[in-house]
C-alpha positions in Angstrom: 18.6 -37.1 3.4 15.3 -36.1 2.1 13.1 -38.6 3.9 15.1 -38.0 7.3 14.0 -33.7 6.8 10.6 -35.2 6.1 10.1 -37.7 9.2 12.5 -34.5 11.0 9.6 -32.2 10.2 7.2 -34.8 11.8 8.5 -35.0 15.0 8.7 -31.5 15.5 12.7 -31.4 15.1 13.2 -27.5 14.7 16.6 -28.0 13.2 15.5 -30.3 10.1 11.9 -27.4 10.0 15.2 -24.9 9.3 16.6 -26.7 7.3 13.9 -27.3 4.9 12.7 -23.9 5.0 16.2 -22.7 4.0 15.8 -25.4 0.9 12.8 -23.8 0.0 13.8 -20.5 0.2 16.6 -20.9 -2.1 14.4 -22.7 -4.4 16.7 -25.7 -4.2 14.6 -28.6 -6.3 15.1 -31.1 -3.3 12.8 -29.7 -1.1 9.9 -30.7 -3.7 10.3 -34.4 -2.3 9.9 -33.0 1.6 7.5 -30.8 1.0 5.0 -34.2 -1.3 5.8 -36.2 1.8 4.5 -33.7 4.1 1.2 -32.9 2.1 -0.9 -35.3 3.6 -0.2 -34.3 7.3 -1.2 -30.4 6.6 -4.3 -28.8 7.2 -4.4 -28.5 10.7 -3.1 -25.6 11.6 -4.9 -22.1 11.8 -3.5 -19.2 9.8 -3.1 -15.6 11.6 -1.8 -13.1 8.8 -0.5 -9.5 10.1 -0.2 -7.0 7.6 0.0 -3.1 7.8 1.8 0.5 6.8 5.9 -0.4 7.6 6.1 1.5 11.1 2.8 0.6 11.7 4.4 -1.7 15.0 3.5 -4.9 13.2 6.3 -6.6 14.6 5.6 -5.1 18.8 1.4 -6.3 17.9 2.6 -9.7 17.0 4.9 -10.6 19.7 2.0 -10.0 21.9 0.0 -12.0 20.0 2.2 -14.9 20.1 2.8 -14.1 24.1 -1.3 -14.3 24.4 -1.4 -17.8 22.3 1.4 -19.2 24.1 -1.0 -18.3 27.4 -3.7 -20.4 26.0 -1.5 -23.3 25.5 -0.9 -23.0 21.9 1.9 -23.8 20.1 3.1 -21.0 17.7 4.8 -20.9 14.3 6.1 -17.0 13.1 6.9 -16.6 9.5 7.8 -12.9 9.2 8.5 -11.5 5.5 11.1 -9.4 5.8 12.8 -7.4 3.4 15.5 -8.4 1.5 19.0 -7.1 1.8 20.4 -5.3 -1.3 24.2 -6.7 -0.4 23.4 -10.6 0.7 19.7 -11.1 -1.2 18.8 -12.7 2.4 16.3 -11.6 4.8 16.7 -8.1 7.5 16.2 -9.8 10.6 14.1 -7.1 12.2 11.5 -8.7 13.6 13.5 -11.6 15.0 14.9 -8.8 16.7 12.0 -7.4 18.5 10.6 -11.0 19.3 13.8 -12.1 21.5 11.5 -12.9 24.4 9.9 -16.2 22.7 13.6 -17.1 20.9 13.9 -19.9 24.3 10.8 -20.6 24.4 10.3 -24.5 22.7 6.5 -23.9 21.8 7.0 -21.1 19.1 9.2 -21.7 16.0 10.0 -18.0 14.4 11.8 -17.9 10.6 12.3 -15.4 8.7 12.0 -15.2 5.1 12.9 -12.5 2.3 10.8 -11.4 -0.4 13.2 -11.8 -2.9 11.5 -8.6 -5.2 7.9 -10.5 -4.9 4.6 -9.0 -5.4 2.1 -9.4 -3.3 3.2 -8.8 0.5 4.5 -12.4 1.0 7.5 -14.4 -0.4 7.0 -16.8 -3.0 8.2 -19.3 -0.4 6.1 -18.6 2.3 3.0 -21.1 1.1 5.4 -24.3 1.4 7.0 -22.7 4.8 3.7 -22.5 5.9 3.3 -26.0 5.5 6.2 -27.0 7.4 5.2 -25.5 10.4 1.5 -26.7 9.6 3.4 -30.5 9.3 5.6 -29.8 12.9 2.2 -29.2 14.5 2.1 -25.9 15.1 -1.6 -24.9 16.8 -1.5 -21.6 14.9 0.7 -20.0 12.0 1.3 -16.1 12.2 2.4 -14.8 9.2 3.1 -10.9 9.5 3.8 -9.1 5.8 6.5 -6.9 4.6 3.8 -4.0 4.7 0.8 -2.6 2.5 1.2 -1.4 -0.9 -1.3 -1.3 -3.7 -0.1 -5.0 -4.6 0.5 -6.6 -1.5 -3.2 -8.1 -0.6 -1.8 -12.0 -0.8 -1.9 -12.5 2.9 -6.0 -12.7 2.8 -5.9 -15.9 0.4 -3.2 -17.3 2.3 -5.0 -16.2 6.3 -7.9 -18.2 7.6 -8.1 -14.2 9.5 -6.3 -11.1 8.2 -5.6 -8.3 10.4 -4.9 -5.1 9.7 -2.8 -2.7 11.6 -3.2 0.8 11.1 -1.1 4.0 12.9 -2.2 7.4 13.4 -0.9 10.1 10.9 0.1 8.1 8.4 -2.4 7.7 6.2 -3.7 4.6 6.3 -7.1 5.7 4.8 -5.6 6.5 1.5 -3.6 3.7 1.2 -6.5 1.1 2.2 -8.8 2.9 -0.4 -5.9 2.9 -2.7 -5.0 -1.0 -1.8 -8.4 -2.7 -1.5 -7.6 -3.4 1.9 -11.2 -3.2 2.7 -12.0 -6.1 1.2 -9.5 -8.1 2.9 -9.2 -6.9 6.3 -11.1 -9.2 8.8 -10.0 -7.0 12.4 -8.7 -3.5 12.0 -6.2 -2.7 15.1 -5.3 1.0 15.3 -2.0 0.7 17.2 0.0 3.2 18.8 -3.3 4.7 19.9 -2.0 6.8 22.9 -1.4 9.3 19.7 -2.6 12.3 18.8 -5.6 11.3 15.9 -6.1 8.0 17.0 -9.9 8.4 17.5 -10.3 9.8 13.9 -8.4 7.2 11.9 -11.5 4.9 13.6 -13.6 7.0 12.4 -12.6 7.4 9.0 -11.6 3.5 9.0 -15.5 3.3 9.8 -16.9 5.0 7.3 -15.1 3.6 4.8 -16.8 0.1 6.5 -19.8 2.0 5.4 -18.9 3.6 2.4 -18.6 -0.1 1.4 -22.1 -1.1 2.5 -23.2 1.6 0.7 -22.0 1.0 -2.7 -22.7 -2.8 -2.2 -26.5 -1.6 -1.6 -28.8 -1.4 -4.4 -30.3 1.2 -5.8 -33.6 -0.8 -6.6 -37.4 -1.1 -4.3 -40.5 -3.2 -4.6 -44.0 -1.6 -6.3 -46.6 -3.3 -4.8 -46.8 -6.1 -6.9 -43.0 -7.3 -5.5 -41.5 -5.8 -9.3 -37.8 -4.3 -8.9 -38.6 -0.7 -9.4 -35.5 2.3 -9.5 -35.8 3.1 -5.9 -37.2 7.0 -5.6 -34.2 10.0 -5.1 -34.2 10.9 -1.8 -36.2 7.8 -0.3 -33.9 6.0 2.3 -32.8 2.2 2.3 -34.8 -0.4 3.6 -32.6 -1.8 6.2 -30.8 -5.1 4.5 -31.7 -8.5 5.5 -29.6 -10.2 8.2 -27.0 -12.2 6.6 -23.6 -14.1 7.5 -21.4 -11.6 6.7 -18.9 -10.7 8.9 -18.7 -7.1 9.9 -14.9 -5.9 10.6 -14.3 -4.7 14.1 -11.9 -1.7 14.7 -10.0 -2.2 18.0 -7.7 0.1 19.5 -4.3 -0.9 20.8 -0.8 0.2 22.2 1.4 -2.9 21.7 4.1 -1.7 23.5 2.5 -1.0 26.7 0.6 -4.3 26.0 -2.8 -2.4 25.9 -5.9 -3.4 24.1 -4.5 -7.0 23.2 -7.4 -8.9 25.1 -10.1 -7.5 22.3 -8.0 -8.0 19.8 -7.7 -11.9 20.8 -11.5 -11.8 21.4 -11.7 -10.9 17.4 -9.8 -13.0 16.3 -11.5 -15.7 18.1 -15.2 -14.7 17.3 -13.7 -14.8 13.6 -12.6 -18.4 13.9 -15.9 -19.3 15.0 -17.5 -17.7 12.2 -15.6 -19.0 9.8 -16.4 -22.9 10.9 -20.0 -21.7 11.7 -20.6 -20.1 8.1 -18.3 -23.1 6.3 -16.1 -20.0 5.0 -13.2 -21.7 6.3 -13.1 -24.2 4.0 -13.3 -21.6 1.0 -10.8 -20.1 2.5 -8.7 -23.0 2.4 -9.5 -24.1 -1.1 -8.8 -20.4 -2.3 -5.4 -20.7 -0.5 -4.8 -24.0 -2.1 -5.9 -22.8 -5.7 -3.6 -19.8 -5.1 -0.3 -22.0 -4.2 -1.4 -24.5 -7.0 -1.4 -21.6 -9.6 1.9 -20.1 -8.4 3.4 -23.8 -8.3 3.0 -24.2 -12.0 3.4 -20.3 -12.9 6.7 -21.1 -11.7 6.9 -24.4 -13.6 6.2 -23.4 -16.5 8.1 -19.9 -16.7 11.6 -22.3 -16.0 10.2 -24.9 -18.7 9.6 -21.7 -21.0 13.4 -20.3 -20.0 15.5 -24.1 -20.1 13.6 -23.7 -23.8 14.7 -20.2 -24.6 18.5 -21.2 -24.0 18.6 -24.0 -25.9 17.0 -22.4 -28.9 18.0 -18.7 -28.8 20.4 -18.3 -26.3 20.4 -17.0 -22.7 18.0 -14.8 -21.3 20.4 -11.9 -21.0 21.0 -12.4 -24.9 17.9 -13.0 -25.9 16.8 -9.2 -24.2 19.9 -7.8 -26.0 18.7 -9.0 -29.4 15.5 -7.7 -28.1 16.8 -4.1 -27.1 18.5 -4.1 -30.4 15.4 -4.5 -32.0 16.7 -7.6 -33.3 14.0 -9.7 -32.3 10.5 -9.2 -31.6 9.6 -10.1 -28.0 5.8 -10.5 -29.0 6.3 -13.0 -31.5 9.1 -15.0 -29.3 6.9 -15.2 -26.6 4.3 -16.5 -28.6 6.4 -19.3 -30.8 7.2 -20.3 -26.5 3.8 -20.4 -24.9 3.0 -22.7 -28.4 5.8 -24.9 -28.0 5.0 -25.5 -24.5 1.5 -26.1 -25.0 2.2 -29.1 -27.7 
């Protein structure tokens, strides 16, 4: 059964892709066999990640996206990180909803995954999902984030380009100081910019663009004799060197009305070009892949560390009653583990 979801994957069978992808969602220890026999034919496929404020119209911008790749000829995989349901633990299927115009389309492959409580934006499952659509050969993977909080910055170490969708009036400058967003953000798209504010959340995204440059500028000079001197109060910047760092654009945009998508494709393609220009792609790529590897055995070893636990002290929920009882010290037991494991 395992091989036939493998070779299924291969040929671009969307039913054994599904199938897989619900494997690995559930954490079902079969899928580990697919996903080694797939390893070798990933790599290929570019990664688009979508991230933003919830409300922001992440799901509208991305439909639009997919609509303008489908145009070029691309073939299109959609992983969109929902949240998860309180009653079944499964995925809200919101932004299948809103991207009904591509569900007949054979060239795009949209799944929805729940985050399942994880940090980080992303579902712990959407590395591996990533890969199966990377194996079906998809041209280009769009994966578009539950929304931005202080924690949820994954998608840049799992995008080869990261955009960010801002709104106006909802304060998307104090949550992308707040969430480093800066740092990760390759486009900034202010959506729904037929509203009222829309020119100043570009401004203010723009000065925090140069707020950044600013505090990334140092304060030193040259004396005549080319020695690093404190530069004098007062005495402006020399202008800095020309360098292969990209600079973010901020685009304007009304998904709904399918306005400003054109520039927004143009980014994203100057981007790609800059990355394979500059060889950042491939740092990209091995940052992704260290990122995945680490979670892989985070996960490992946390079950190695629990299987452990039980058979020595109980089950988890027993061990943290002990614990609460002050019974037994949680420092120490953690400690005696991590040993353990490492011998």
């Amino acid at each position: 059964m395992s091989a036939s979801l493998a070779s299924g994957v291969l040929a671009g069978d969307v039913r054994a892709a599904s199938r897989l992808m619900r494997r690995i969602d559930d954490e079902d220890p079969a899928a580990t066999a697919d996903l080694q026999a797939l390893f070798p034919r990933t790599g290929r496929a570019y990664v688009l990640g979508i991230t933003g404020s919830p409300g922001a119209g992440k799901s509208t911008l991305t439909d639009r996206v997919v609509a303008r790749l489908r145009a070029e000829g691309r073939s299109v995989g959609v992983l969109a990180v929902d949240p998860t349901s309180p009653f079944s633990g499964g995925a809200i299927l919101g932004d299948r909803i809103r991207m009904q115009a591509h569900a007949s389309d054979p060239g795009v492959f949209i799944r929805s995954l729940a985050t399942r409580g994880s940090l980080g934006g992303l579902s712990r499952a959407t590395g591996d999902c990533i890969r199966v659509m990377d194996a079906m050969g998809k041209d280009v993977v769009v994966v578009e984030t539950v929304g931005v909080g202080q924690d949820e910055i994954d998608i840049a170490q799992m995008a080869h380009t990261t955009v960010l969708v801002a709104v106006p009036g909802m304060g998307d400058d104090i949550q992308a100081i707040k969430a480093g967003i800066l740092e990760v953000a390759d486009v900034f798209v202010v959506n729904k910019a037929d509203l009222d504010g829309a020119d100043r959340t570009v401004r203010e995204l723009r000065q925090m663009l140069e707020l950044r440059h600013a505090l990334r500028a140092p304060a030193t000079d040259h004396d005549r004799r080319h020695r690093l001197k404190a530069r004098a109060a007062g005495k402006p910047a020399e202008p800095p060197p020309p360098s292969d760092e990209w600079e973010p654009p901020i685009l304007k945009a009304v998904a709904a009305r399918d306005e400003g998508l054109d520039p927004l494709m143009a980014a994203i393609a100057r981007h790609r070009e800059f990355l394979e220009r500059t060889g950042q792609r491939a740092e990209r790529e091995r940052a992704r892949a260290r990122m995945q590897f680490l979670a892989l055995l985070r996960s490992l070893l946390l079950q190695s560390a629990l299987d452990r636990l039980e058979a020595e002290k109980g089950r988890l929920d027993e061990v943290a009653l002990s614990i609460s009882r002050r019974e037994a010290d949680p420092y120490a037991l953690a400690q005696t583990l991590a040993r353990q494991l490492a011998t």
